[in-house]
N, CA, C and O of each residue as an XYZ file, in Angstrom:
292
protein
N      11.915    -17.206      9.214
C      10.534    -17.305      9.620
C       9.941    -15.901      9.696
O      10.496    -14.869     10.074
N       8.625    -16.091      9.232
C       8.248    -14.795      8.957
C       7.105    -14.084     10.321
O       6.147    -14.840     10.476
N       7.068    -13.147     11.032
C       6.280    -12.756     12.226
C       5.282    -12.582     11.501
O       5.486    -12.023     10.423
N       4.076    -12.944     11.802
C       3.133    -12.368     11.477
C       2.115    -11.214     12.769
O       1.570    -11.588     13.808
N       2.166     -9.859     12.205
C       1.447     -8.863     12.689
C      -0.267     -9.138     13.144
O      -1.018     -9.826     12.453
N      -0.631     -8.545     14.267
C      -1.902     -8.558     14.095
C      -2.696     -8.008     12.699
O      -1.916     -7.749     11.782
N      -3.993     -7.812     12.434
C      -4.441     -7.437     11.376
C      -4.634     -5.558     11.339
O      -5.799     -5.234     11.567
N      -4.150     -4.955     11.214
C      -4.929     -3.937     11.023
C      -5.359     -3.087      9.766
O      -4.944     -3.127      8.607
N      -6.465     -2.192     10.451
C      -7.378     -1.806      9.099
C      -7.164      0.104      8.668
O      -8.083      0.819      9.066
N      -6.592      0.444      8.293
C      -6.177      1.799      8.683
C      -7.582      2.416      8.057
O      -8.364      2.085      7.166
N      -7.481      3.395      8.927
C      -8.861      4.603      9.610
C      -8.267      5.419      7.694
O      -9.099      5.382      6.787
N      -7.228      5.876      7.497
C      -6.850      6.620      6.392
C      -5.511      6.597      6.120
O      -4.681      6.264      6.966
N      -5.111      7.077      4.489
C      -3.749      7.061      4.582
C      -3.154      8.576      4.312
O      -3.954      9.447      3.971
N      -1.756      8.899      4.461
C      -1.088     10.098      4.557
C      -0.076      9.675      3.285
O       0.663      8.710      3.479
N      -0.014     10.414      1.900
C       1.146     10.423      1.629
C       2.233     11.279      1.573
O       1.955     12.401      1.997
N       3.319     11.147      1.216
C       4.200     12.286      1.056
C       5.541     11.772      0.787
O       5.406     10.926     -0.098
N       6.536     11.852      1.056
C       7.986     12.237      0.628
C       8.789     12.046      2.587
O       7.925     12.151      3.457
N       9.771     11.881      2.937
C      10.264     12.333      3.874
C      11.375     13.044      3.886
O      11.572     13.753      2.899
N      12.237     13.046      4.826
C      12.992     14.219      4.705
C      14.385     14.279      4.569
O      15.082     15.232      4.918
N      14.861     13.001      3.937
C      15.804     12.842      3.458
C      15.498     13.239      1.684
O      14.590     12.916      0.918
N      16.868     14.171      1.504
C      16.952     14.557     -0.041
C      17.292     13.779     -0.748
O      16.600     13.693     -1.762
N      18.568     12.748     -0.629
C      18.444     11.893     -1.569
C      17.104     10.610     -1.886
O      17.057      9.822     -2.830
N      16.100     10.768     -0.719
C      15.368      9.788     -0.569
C      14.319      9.824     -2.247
O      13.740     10.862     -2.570
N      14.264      8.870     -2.900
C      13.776      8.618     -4.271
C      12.677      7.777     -3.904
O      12.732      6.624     -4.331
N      11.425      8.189     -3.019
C      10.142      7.081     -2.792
C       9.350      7.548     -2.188
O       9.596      8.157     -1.148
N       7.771      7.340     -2.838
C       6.375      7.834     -1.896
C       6.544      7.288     -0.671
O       7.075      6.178     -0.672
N       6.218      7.791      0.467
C       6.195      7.022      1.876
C       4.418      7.416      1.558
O       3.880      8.417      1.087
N       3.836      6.001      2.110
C       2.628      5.818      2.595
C       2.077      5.338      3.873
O       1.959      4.123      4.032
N       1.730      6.149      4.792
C       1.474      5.756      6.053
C       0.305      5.570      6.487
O      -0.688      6.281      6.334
N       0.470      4.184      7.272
C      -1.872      3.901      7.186
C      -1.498      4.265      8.606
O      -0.523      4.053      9.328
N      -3.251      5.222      8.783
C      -3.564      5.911      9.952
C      -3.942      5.291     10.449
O      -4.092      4.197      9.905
N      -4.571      5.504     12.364
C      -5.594      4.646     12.717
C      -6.747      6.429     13.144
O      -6.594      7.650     13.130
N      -7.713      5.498     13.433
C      -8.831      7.466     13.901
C      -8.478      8.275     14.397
O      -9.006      9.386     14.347
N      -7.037      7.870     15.315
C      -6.440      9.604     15.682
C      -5.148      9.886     14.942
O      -4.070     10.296     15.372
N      -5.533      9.564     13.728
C      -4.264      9.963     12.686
C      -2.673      9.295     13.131
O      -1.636      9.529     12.510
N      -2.775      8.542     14.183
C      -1.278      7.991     14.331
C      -0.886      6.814     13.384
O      -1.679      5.895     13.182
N       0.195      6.849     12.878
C       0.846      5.908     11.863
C       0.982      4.972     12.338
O       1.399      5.087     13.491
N       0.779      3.681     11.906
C       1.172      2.090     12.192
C       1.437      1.407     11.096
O       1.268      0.190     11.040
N       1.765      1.932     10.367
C       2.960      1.067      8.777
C       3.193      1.909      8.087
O       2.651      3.013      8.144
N       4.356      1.450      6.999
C       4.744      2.639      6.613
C       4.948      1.418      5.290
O       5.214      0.225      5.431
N       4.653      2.412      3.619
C       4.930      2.120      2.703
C       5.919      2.678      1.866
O       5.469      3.724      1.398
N       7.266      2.412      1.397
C       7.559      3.219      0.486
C       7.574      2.813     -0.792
O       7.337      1.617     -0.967
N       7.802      3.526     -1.801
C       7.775      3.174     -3.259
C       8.500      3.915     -4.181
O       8.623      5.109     -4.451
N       8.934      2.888     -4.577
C      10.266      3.861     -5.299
C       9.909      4.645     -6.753
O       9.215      4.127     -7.628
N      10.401      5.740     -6.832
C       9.874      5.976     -7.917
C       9.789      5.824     -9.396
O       9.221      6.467    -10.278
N      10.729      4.495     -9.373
C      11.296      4.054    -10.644
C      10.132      2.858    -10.889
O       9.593      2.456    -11.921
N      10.001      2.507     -9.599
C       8.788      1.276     -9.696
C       7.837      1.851     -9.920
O       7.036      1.130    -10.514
N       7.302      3.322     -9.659
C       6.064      3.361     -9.011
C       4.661      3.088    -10.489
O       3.692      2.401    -10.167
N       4.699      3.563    -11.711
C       4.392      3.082    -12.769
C       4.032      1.460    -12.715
O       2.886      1.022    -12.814
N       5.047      0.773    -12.565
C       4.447     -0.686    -12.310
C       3.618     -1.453    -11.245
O       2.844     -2.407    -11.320
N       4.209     -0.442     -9.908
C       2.606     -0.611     -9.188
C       1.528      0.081     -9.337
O       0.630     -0.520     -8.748
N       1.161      0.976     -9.787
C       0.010      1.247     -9.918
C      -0.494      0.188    -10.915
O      -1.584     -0.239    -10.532
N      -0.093     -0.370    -12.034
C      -0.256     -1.068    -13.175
C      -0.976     -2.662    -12.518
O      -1.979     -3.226    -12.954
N      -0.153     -3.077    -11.443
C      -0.129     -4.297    -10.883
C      -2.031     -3.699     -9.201
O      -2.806     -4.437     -8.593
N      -1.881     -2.206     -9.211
C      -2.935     -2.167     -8.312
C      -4.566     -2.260     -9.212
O      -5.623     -2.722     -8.780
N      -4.231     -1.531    -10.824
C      -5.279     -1.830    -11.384
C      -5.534     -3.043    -11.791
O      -6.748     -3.238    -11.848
N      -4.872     -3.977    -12.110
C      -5.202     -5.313    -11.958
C      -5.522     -6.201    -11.078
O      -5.815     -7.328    -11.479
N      -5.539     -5.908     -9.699
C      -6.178     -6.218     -8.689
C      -7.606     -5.762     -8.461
O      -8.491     -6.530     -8.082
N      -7.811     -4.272     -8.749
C      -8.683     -3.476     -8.804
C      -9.657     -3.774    -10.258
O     -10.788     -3.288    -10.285
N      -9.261     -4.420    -11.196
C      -9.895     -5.326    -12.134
C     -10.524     -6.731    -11.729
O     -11.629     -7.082    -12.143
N      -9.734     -7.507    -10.888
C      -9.930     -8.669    -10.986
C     -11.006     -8.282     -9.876
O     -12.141     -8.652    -10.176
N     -10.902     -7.669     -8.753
C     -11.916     -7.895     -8.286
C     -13.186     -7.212     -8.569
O     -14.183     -7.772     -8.113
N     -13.336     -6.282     -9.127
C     -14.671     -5.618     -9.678
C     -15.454     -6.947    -10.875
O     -16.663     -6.949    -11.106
N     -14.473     -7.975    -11.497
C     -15.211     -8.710    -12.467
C     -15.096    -10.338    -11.410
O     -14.830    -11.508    -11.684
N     -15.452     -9.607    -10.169
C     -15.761    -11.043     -9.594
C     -14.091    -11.770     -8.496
O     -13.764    -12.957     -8.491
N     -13.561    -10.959     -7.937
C     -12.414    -11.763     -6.884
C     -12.278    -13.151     -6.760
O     -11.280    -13.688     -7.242
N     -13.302    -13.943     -6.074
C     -13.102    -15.200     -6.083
C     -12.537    -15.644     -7.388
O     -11.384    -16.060     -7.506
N     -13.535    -15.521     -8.526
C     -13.354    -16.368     -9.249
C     -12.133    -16.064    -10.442
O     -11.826    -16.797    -11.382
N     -11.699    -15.067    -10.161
C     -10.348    -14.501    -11.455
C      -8.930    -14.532     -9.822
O      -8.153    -13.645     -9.468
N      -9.087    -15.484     -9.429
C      -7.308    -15.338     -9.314
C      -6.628    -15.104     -8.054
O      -5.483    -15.449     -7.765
N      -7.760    -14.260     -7.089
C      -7.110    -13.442     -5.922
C      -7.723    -14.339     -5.084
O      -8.764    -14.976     -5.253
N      -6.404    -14.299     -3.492
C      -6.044    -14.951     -2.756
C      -6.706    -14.617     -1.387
O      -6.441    -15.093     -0.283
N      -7.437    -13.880     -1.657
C      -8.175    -13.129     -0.187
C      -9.649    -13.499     -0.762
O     -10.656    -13.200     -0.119
C-alpha cells in the first residue's frame, strides 16, 4: 500500500551531485521559500537522456492542449 504525501509545491529547485564518489545521479531537491529541501530526486545518469526525452513529451502534450492528448492531471 502506497502512503500518500500531502501535496507540495516547491518555492524552487537545487541541483547537483552529492557526496558520495561512486554516486552516478543528478540529485534534485524541491525547495520550499526558505530554501529547505522536502524531496529529493535522483537520476541516474545512464537514464538521464531518456528522461529528459519522456519530460519533452509531457512538455509537448501539454502546450498542444493537456486534457485532450493523454495526460492524467
Amino acid at each position: 500500500m502506497t502512503r500518500r504525501l500531502p501535496f507540495f509545491n516547491a518555492h524552487s529547485i537545487s541541483i547537483g551531485t552529492c557526496s558520495d564518489p561512486l554516486c552516478r545521479a543528478v540529485h534534485v531537491h524541491l525547495l520550499d521559500e526558505d530554501e529547505r529541501p522536502h524531496a529529493q530526486l535522483t537520476l541516474n545518469c545512464d537514464k538521464l537522456e531518456d528522461v529528459i526525452a519522456d519530460l519533452r513529451s509531457v512538455r509537448d502534450r501539454i502546450v498542444m492542449g493537456g486534457a485532450k492528448k493523454g495526460l492524467d492531471n
